[in-house]
N, C-alpha and C positions, 0 to 999 in steps of 0.2 A: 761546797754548796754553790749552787749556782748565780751568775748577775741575774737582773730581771731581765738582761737583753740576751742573754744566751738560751738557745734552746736546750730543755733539760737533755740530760744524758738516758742512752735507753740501759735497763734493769738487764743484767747479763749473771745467771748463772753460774754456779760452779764450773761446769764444763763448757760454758762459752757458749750457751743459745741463749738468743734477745729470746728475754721472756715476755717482753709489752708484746711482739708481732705473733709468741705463740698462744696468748691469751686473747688477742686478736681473732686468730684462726679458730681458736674454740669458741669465740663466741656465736662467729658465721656460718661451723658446724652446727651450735647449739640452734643458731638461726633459721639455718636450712629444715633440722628435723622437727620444729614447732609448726614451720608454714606445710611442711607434709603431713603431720598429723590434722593440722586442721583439712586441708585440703579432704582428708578419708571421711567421705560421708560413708552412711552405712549403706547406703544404694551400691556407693564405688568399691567397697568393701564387700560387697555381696558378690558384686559380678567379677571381681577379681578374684574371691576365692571360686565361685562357678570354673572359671576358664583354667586358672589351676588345677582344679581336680575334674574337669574333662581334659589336661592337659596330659594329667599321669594318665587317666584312663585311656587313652589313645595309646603314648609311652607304654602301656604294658601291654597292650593288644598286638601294638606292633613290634614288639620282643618276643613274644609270644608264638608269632608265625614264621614256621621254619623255613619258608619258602623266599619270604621276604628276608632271614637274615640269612642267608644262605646267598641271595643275590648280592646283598649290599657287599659280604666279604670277597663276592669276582670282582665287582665294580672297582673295588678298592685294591688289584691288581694293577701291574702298571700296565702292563699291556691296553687292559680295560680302558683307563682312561687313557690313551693314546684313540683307542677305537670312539668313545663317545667326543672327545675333543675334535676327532675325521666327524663324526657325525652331525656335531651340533656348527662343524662349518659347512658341511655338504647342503644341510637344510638349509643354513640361511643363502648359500649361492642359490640352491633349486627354486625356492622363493622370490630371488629376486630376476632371475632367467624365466622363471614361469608369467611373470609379472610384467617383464618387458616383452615378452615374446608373442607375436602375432598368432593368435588358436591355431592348432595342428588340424592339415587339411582333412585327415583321414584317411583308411585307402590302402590296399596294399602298396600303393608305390612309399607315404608315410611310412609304413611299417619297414619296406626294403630302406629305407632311406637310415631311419632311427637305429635298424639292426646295424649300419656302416658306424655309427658313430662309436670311437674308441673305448668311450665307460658302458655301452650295453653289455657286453661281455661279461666283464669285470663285475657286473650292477647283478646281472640274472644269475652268475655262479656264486654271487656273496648269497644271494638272497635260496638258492638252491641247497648251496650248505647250513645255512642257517635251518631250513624245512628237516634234510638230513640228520643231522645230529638231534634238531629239537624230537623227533620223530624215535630216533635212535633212546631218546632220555626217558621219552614217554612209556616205550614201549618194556622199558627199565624198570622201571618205579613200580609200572601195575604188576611185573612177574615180582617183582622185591614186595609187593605189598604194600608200596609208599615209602619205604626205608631206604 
């Protein structure tokens, strides 16, 4: 037993977990889920189940459309995202070069000038292949019927 001036010992289990800290932690679980049931008015509970179940219905719309999962599994090639990672840095350069950059005079000598620079090239054959093939897919689908 203990003196009065000793602090009590803590309650240890068979296998050696303090049971005072884990009857502790149940209780601030049991704590936690009492102030979230109150917290659920039935307003918050309404529109909670609303945005749930437009949450699924979205979710199966968008499973649904062959188009869109058909995209998401190139996307999730690596190549893919090497191309959108060039991309989503290309923009934010173009962005910030468009933003600094004194408005283009115009003009064929503009245009000679814009043709010398090293990514027009590069810029109008990406974007020509891209017409190409998309062109090539189209033209695919309607002799396949969509398939």
């Amino acid at each position: 037993m203990n003196t009065p001036t000793e602090m009590p010992t803590a309650a240890v289990g068979a296998d050696g977990h303090d049971i005072g800290r884990d009857l502790e932690q149940l209780a601030e679980l049991a704590t936690l889920v009492a102030s979230a049931r109150d917290a659920m008015s039935d307003e918050i509970v309404t529109r909670l189940s609303r945005v749930f179940s437009d949450g699924i219905s979205l979710l199966d719309r968008l499973t649904r459309n062959e188009g869109l999962m058909r995209l998401l599994e190139v996307l999730d090639r690596r190549e893919s995202q090497h191309l959108l990672i060039g991309l989503s840095k290309a923009l934010s350069q173009m962005s910030r070069d468009i933003a600094t950059a004194p408005p283009a005079s115009g003009g064929i000598a503009g245009l000679l000038k814009l043709a010398r620079e090293p990514g027009t090239q590069e810029g109008l054959r990406s974007l020509s292949l891209l017409g190409q093939y998309w062109s090539e897919s189209m033209r695919e689908l309607h002799r396949s019927g969509g398939r």
